[in-house]
N, C-alpha and C positions, 0 to 999 in steps of 0.2 A: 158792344164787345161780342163778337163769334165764340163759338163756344170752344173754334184751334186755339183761342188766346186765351183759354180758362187751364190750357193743359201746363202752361208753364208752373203750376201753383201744385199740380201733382206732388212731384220730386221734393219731396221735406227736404233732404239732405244738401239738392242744389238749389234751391226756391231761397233768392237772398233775403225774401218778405220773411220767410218761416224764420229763417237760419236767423237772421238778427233780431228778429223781435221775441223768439224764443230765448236771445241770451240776456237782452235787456230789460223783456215784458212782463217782468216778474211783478208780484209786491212791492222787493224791495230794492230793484235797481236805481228804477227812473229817481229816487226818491233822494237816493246816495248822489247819483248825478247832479240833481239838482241842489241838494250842500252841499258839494265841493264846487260846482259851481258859482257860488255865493260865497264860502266861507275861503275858497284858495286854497288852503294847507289845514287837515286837521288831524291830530293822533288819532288813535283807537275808540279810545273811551270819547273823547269829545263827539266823533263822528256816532255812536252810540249813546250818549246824552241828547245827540240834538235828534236824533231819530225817537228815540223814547220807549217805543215797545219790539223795539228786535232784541232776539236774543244774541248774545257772543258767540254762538256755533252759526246763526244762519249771516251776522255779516260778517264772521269769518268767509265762510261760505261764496255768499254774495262779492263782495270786495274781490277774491281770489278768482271768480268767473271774470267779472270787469277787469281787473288786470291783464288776466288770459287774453282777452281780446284788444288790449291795448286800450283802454277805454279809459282807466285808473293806472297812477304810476304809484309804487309802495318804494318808500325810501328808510334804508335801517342806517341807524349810526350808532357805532361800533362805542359805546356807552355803557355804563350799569347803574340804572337798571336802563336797558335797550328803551332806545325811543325809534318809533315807527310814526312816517307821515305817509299820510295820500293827500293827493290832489288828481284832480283830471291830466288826462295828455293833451295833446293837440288834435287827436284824433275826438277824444269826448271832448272837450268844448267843441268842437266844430258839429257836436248832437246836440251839444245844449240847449242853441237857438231852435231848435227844431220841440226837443222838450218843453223849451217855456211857451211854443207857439201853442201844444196841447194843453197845457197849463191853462194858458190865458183860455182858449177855447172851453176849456171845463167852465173854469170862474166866470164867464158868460152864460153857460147851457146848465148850472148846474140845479139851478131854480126847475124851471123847467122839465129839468129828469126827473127830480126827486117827483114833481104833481105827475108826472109821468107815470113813474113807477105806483104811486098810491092809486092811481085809476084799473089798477090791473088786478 
């Protein structure tokens, strides 16, 4: 690769590498991604049980960026006391498969890193 084709990675704000992996690459997207991808539809607290150590401000947080981006749909019905679902759009399932491919990738290499990281 020439170093003309390293220039496109400059530009944070138009570099589509940055721009999306900075909305998704967090903690705790992929993670959300990948249970609602399994589970289909879950309220608030379910999606926060199954997570286990997020707090309520960061997937408040979290969920609200995924939405942003079309990634996560939030559905309210007009109820008391309110019930709130998410599930993926069609825009995140169509990353999922991409998500579980790193998944899988990890759970292969995972051995590996760890004697990796202890030789260091």
């Amino acid at each position: 690769m020439g170093k003309e084709n390293l220039k496109k990675y400059i530009d944070a704000d138009n570099c589509p590498v940055r721009n999306v992996l900075d909305r998704f690459g967090d903690k705790w997207s992929t993670l959300i991604i990948l249970i609602l991808g399994e589970s289909k539809v879950l309220r608030f607290n379910e999606l926060q049980n199954a997570i286990g150590t997020i707090s309520q401000k960061m997937l408040t947080v979290t969920l609200k960026k995924l939405e942003a981006d079309d990634l996560v749909n939030r559905t309210i019905y007009p109820q008391i006391p309110p019930k709130v679902e998410y599930n993926l759009t069609e825009r995140g399932k169509s990353l999922l498969p991409h998500i579980q491919n790193i998944v899988a990738w990890a759970n292969e290499n995972m051995e590996g890193i760890k004697q990796s990281r202890m030789s260091i």
